[in-house]
TINUMAR-823302 format. One record per residue (C-alpha): residue number from 1; residue in three letters; chain; x, y, z. Coordinates in nm, 2 decimals. Each point is the difference from the previous one (the first is absolute). Layout:
! TINUMAR-823302
[paro NUM; 'ALA'; 'A'; [X; Y; Z]]
...
! end
This chain:
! TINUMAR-823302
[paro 1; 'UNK'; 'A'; [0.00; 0.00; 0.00]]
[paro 2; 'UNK'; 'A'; [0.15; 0.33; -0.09]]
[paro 3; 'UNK'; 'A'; [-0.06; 0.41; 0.05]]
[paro 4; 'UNK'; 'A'; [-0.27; 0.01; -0.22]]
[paro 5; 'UNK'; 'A'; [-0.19; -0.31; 0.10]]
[paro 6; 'UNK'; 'A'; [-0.01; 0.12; 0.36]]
[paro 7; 'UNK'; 'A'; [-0.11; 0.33; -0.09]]
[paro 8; 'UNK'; 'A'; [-0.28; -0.14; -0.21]]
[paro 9; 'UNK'; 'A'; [-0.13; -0.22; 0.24]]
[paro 10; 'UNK'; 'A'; [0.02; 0.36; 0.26]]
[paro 11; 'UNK'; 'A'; [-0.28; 0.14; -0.27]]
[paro 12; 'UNK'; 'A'; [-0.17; -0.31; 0.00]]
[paro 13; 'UNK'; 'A'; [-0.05; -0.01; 0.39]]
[paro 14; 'UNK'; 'A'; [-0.06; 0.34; 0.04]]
[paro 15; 'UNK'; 'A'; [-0.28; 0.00; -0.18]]
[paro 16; 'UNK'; 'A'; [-0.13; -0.31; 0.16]]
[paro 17; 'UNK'; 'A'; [0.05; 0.16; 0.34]]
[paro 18; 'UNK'; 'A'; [-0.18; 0.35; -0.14]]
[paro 19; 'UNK'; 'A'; [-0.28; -0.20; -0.10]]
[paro 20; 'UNK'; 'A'; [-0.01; -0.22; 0.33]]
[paro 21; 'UNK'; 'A'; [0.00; 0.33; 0.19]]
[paro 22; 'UNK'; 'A'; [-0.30; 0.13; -0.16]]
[paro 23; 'UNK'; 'A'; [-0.16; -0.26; 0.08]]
[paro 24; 'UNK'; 'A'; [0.04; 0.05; 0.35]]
[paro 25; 'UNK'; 'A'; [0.26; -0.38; 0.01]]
[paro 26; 'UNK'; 'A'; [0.24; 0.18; 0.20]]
[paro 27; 'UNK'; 'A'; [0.16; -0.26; 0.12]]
[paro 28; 'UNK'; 'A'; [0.09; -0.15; -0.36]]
[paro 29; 'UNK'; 'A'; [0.05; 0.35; -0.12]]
[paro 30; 'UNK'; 'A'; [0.27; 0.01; 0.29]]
[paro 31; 'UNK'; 'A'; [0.16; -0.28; -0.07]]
[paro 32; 'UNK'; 'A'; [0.01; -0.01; -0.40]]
[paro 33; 'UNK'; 'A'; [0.17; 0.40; 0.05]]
[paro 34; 'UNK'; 'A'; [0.22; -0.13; 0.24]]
[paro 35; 'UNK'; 'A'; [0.11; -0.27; -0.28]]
[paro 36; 'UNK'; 'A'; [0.04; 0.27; -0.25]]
[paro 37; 'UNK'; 'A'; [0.25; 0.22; 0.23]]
[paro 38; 'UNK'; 'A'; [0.18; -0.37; 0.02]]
[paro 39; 'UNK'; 'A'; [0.02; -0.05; -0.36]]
[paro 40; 'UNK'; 'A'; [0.10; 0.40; -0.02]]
[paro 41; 'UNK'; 'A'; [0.23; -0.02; 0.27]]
[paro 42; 'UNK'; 'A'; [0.19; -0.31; -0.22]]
[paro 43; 'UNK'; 'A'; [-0.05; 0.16; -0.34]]
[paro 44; 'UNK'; 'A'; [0.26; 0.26; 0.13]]
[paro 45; 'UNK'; 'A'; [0.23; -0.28; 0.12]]
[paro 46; 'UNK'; 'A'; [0.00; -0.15; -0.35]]
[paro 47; 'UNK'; 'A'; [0.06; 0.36; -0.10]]
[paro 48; 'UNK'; 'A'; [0.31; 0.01; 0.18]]
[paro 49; 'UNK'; 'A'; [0.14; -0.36; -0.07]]
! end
């Protein structure tokens, strides 16, 4: 998995997590953002190596 596959999959979940929200599904919402930041968090990583 590289830099740009990580950063798609950020978009992907996002949006998931904004949709989840308006549904008032806070708790998925919470947990599919907090996967997002992950897969930000290691899309700069792979940035960097």
């Amino acid at each position: 998995m590289n830099k740009s596959d990580l950063e798609k999959i950020v978009d992907i979940r996002i949006k998931e997590a904004k949709v989840l929200f308006d549904a008032e599904c806070y708790e998925g919402a919470y947990y599919l953002a907090g996967y997002a930041l992950e897969c930000a968090i290691k899309a700069c990583i792979a940035k960097k190596v």
